[in-house]
Every structure is written in structure tokens, then in C-alpha cells.
C-alpha positions in Angstrom: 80.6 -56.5 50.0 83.5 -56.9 52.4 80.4 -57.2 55.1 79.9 -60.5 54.0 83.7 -61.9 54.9 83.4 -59.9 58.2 80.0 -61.8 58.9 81.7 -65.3 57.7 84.6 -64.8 59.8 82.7 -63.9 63.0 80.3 -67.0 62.6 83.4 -68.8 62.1 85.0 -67.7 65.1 81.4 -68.6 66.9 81.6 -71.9 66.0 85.0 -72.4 67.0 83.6 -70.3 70.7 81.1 -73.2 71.1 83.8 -75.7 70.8 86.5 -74.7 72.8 84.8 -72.0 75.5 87.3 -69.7 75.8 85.2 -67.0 75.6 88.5 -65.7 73.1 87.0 -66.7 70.3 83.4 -65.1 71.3 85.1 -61.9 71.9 87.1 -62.2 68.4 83.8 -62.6 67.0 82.2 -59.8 68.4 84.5 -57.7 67.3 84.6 -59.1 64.0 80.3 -58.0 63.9 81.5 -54.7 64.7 84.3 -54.9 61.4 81.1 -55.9 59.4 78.4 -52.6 60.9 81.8 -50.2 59.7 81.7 -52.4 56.3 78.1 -51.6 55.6 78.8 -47.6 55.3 81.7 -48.3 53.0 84.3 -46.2 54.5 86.9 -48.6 53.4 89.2 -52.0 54.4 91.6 -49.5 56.8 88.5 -48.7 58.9 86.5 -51.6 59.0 90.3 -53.6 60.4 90.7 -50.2 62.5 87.5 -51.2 64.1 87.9 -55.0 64.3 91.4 -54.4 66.3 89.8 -52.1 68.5 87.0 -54.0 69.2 88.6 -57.2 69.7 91.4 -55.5 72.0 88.9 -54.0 74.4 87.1 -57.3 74.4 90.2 -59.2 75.3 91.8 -57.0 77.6 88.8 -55.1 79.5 85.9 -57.8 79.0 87.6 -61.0 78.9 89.4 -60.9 82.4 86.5 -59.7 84.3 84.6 -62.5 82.6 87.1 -64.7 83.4 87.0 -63.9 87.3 83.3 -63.8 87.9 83.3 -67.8 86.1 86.4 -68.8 88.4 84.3 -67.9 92.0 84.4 -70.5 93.8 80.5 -71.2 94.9 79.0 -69.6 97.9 79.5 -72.0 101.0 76.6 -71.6 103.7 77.8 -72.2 106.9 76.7 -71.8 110.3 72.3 -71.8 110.9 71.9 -71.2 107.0 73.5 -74.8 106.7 71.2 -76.5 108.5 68.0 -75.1 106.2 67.0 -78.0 104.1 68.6 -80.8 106.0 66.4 -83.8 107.0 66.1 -84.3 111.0 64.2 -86.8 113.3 61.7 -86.0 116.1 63.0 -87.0 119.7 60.3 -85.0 121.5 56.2 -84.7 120.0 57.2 -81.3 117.8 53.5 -79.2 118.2 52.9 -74.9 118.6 54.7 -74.5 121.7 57.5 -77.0 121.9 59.2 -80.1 120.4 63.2 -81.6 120.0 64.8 -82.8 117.2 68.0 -84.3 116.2 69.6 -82.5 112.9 72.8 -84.6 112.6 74.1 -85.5 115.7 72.8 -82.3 117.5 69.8 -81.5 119.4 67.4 -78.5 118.5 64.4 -77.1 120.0 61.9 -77.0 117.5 58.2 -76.1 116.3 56.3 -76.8 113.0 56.6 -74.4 110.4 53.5 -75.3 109.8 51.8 -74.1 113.4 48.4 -76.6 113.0 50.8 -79.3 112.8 51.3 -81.7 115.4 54.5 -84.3 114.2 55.2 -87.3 116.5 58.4 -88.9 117.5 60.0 -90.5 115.6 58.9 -88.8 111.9 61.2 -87.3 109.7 61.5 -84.0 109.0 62.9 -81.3 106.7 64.1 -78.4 108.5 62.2 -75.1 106.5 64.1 -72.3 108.8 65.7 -71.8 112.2 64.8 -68.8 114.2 67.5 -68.6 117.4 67.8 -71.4 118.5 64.3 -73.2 117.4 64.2 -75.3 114.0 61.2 -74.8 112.2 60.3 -77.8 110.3 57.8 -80.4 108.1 57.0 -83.6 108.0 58.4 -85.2 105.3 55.3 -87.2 102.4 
């Protein structure tokens, strides 16, 4: 029956994981799950805390910092074209198949629709889809 407390304790320690999201107490509770499996063959209290030290020390020194680091990343800047993908724009020049200009901030682009049916005017706004080179391809924004 010592499966039971093992159980108790690790949706204890859950709780307390949800309100403090250290991902310690997560861990702890893992490896208190794993105490409670080794109680269900009834080997005994020596390997059931054998197991629930094991298992909580690998979590907190192998798991846990890895975890940790992969949170902390700062997130992925996109610089240079990539930037520009999803930025609004203005048509300078008539943007159609073969040419157009546009202004994307305060620089200039070639560009052509991404749609290539598309004939956008000057003066309409527009999203830039993708850049190829040098040449934005955009869309007319609804």
C-alpha cells in the first residue's frame, strides 16, 4: 500500500509544479511515480526510496539543466532580407509581371506581385510575401 503515499506525494509535488514552475517540483514528482511503480512489486521501503533518490537526482542534475537552457534562448532574431518578409510597403511605381518599386520603410525595392496576374497601382499598400535578390514580391493588402 505504500503505492498510494508515493502516488499522493507526487500529485502533491504536481500541484505545487503548476504553481511555482520550477520544473523542481515536476521532476521531484516524477521521480516520486517511479518510488510508487517499485512499490507495486513490494520489494520493500529501502527500494522504493532507493529508486525515488535516483530518479529525482538524475532528473535534477541531467534533465533539469538542459531544460533549463533550452527555456532561457533568447528568441530567434531575423535580420537582414528575412526581416523584411511580412512587413507592409507602399507602391511608388505600377507593381505588374515585369517590373514595379516600392518603399519598405524608408528604402526602395524593385518589386513584382507574388501573385503574377496582379497588376497593383501606386499608391496601394502592400504586404511583402518574399524577396528574391533584390526584387520584393508582394500583395495587395484587403
Amino acid at each position: 500500500m505504500s503505492w498510494i503515499v508515493w502516488l499522493i506525494v507526487a500529485a502533491v509535488l504536481g500541484v505545487a509544479e503548476l504553481l511555482t514552475t520550477t520544473l523542481a517540483f515536476g521532476l521531484i514528482a516524477v521521480a516520486a511515480l517511479v518510488a510508487a511503480v517499485v512499490g507495486t512489486f513490494h520489494i520493500g521501503l529501502a527500494a522504493e526510496l532507493a529508486a525515488f533518490v535516483v530518479a529525482a537526482g538524475a532528473g535534477l542534475g541531467f534533465v533539469r539543466p538542459i531544460a533549463m537552457r533550452h527555456i532561457k534562448q533568447p528568441p530567434l532574431l531575423r535580420t537582414g532580407t528575412a526581416a523584411l518578409v511580412g512587413r507592409s510597403a507602399i507602391v511608388l511605381e505600377e507593381v505588374s509581371e515585369h517590373s514595379g518599386r516600392i518603399r519598405i520603410g524608408g528604402e526602395e525595392w524593385s518589386s513584382r506581385p507574388y501573385d503574377e496576374s496582379l497588376v497593383i497601382p501606386v499608391g496601394a499598400k502592400v504586404d511583402v510575401m518574399q524577396i528574391e535578390g533584390a526584387t520584393a514580391l508582394v500583395y495587395p493588402r484587403e
